[in-house]
Residue, then its C-alpha position, 0 to 999 in steps of 0.5 A: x317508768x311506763x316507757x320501761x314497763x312498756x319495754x317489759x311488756x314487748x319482751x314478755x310478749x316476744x317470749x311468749x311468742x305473742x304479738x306485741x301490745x298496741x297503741x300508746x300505753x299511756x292510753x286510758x283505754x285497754x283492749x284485750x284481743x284473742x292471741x291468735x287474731x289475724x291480721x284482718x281482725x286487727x286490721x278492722x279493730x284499727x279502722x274501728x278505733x280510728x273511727x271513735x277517735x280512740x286511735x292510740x287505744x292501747x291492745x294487748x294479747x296476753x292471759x294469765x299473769x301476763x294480762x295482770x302485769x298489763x293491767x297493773x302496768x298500763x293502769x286503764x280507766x277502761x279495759x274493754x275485752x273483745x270476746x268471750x276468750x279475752x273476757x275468760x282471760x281477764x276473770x281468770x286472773x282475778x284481779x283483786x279489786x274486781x266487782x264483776x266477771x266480764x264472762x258475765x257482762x252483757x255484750x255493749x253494756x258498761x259495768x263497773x269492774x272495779x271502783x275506778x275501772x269500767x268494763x266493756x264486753x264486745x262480741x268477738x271481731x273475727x266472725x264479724x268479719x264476714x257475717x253481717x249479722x254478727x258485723x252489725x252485732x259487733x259494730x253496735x257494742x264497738x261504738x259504746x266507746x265512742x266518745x270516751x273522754x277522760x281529764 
């Protein structure tokens, strides 16, 4: 069933003309990345998940009812956006059961965005990429997933 779900959120992606999701979907851990990421960004989102140990951490690009459809379909027990479009994106679907808006979490702060899904902001990863101060910014939010474990 999720290996055909999966299949359905790879076409959507391609005739959106998105980049495909990421990582394992049957991961327990979402990422929502800006669409137009480069390959550099993605690149250091790889390095970065790698380095918490969430390497199979799945990513998405979607917004819109697309991004409901992932959620709905990978069923996260995290859902982690990176930056403030992907944040605007998950508020806008308006997902039922949400407590809270990610447009308001503050930055490496956990919330609870549903009662069985937590919720994590992190700064945007492409201006981090050659600004220290904002690299240093991201890095400190990215390792509040360090050591997720899940039974």
């Amino acid at each position: 069933m999720l290996r055909a779900q999966s299949s359905r959120l790879a076409r959507l992606a391609d005739e959106h003309g998105l980049p495909r999701p990421l990582g394992d979907p049957a991961s327990a851990v979402l990422l929502v990345m800006e669409p137009d990421a480069g390959p550099r960004a993605l690149e250091a989102l790889s390095l970065s998940l790698d380095a918490v140990g969430l390497r199979n951490a799945s990513v998405c690009f979607f917004s819109g009812e697309s991004l409901a459809l992932c959620i709905l379909t990978l069923q996260p027990r995290v859902l982690v956006a990176v930056g403030d479009v992907p944040a605007r994106a998950v508020d806008s679907v308006h997902f039922p059961l949400a407590r809270n808006d990610f447009s308001q979490a503050t930055p490496g702060e956990w919330f609870d965005w549903t009662t069985s899904i937590l919720g994590l902001l992190l700064p945007p990863i492409s201006p981090a990429l050659d600004d220290p101060i904002r690299k240093r910014r991201f890095w400190s939010a990215f390792l509040r997933l360090r050591g997720l474990r899940f039974s």
